[in-house]
matplotlib code that plots the C-alpha trace (Angstrom):
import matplotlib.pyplot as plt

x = [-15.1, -13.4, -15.4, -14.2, -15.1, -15.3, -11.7, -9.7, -7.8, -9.9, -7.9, -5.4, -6.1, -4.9, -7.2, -8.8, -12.5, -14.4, -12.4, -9.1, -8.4, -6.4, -8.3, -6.2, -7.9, -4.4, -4.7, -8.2, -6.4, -7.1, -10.6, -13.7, -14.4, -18.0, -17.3, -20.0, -19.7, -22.9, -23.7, -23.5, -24.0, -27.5, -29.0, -32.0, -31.9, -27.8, -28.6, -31.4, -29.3, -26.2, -28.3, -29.1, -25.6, -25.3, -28.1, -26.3, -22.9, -22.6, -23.2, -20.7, -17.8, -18.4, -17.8, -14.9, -16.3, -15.9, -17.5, -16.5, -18.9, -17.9, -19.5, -18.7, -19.4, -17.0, -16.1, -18.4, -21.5, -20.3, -20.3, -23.6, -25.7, -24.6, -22.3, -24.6, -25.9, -22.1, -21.7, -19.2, -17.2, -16.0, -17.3, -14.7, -15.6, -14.3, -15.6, -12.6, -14.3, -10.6, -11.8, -14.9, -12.8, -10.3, -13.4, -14.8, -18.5, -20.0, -22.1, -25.5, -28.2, -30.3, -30.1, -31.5, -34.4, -35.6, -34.6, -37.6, -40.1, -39.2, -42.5, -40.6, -38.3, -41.5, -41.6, -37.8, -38.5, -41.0, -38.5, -36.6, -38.6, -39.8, -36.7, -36.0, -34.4, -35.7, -35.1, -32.3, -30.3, -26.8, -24.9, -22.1, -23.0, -23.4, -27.1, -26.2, -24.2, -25.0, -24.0, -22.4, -20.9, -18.1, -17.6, -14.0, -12.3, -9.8, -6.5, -8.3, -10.1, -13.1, -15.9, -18.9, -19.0, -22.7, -22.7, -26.4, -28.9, -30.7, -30.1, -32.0, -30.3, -28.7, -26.9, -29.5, -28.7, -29.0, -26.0, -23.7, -25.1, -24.1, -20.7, -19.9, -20.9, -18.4, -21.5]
y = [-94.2, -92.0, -88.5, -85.9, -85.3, -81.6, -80.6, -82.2, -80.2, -79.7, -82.1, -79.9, -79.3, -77.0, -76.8, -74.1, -72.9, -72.8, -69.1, -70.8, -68.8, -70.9, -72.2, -74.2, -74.4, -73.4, -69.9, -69.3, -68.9, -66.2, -66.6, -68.7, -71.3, -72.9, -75.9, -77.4, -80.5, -81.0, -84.1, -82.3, -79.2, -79.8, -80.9, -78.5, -78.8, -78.3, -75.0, -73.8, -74.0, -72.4, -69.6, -69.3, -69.3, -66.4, -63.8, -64.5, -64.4, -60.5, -60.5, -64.1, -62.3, -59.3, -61.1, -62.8, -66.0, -67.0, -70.0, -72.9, -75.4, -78.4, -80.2, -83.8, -82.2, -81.5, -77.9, -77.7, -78.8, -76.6, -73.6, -74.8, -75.5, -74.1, -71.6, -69.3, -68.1, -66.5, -67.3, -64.7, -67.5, -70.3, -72.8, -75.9, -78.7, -82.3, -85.0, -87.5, -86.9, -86.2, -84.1, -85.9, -88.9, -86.7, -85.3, -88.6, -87.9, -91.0, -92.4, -93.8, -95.4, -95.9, -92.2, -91.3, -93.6, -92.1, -88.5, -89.5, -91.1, -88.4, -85.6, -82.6, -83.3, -82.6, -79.2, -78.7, -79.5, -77.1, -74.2, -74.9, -74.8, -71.5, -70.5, -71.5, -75.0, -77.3, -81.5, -82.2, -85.1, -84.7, -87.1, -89.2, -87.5, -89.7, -89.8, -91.6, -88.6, -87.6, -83.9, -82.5, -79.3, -78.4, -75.6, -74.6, -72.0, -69.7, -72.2, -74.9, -76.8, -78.5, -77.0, -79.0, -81.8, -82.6, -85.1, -85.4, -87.8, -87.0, -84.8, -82.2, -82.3, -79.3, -77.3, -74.9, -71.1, -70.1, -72.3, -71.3, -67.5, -68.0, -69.3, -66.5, -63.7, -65.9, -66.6]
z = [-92.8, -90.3, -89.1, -87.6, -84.2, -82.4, -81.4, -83.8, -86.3, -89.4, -92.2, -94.4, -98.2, -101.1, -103.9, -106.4, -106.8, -109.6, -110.9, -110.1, -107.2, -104.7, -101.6, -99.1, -95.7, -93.5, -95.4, -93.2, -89.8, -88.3, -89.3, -88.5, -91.2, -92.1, -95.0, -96.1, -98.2, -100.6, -103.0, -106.7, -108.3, -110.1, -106.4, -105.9, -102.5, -102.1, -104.7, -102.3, -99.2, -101.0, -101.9, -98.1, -97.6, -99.6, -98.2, -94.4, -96.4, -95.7, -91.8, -91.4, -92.7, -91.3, -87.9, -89.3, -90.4, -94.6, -96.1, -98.3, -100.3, -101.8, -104.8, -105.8, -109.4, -112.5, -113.0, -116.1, -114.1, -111.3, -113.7, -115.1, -112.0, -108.6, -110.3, -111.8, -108.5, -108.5, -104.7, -103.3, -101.7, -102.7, -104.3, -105.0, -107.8, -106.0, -108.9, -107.5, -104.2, -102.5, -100.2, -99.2, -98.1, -96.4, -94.5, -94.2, -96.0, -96.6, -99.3, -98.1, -100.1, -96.7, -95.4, -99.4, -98.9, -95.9, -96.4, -99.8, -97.2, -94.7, -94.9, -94.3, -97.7, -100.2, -98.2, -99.1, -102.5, -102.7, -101.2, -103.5, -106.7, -105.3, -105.3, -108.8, -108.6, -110.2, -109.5, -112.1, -112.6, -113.1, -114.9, -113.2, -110.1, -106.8, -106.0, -102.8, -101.4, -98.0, -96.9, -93.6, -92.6, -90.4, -88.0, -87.5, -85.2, -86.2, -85.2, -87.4, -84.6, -86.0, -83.4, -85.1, -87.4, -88.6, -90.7, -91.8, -90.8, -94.2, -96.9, -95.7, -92.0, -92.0, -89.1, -87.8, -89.2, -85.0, -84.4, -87.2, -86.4, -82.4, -83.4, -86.3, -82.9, -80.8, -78.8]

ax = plt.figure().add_subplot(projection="3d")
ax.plot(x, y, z, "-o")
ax.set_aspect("equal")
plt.show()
């Protein structure tokens, strides 16, 4: 599988988000871009880190920066699950997993075996039941998924690609924040 590395352009797509508004990744020039691929849309840790998304939501586009999340979920789940929190960006249902390949987010049974014998995950789990999310299967979905997130400039230069160690390996909010001040 190829990843992206940092200064490559970010891979082109056209798509729609789960209200069947038109997202295509050339039409965020001009703006800072964090896309954020996640496994599916019943995953209680993916729900508890979109819903972080959202409360910084307000302060990234105020300097300029929107956000994209991708689900490897069917728009009916996506409406379902990770919908409901009604996520004032998009939010893009990818069940054929198009743009995962494009991005080059891999599939590892090995990273979901230790991301369960890692300690800190049963604290994540516990954020996010306290949050309200609950361990749910999702049917069809791709268990094995492993998340990353992308940081691209305003030309479409990827700036970061994190592809996670474990599921639970997410860029650290103080980075995302630094590069949505142009720090």
């Amino acid at each position: 599988m190829n990843q992206l590395q940092p200064g490559m352009n970010a891979p082109v797509f056209a798509t729609v988000d789960i209200n069947g508004n038109s997202v295509a990744i050339d039409s965020y020039r001009g703006r800072k871009v964090l896309l954020a691929f996640f496994r599916f849309s019943a995953c209680a840790l993916c729900n508890l880190r979109v819903q972080q998304f959202i409360g910084r939501y307000p302060q990234w586009q105020s300097r300029g920066m929107e956000v994209i999340a991708v689900f490897e979920s069917p728009l009916a789940n996506m409406k379902t699950y990770v919908g409901a929190q009604n996520a004032p960006f998009a939010l893009i249902a990818d069940p054929e997993a198009a743009l995962y390949d494009l991005y080059g987010i891999e599939t590892s049974e090995e990273k979901v075996q230790s991301t369960l014998a890692d300690a800190g995950t049963k604290v994540r789990i516990a954020e996010a039941a306290a949050a309200g999310f609950k361990l749910t299967p999702e049917e069809g979905s791709n268990f094995h998924r492993i998340p990353a997130e992308f940081i691209i400039d305003d030309n479409g230069i990827v700036k970061v690609a994190h592809y996670n160690r474990l599921i639970t390996d997410h860029l650290d909010f103080a980075e995302i924040n630094r590069f949505a001040a142009n720090e």
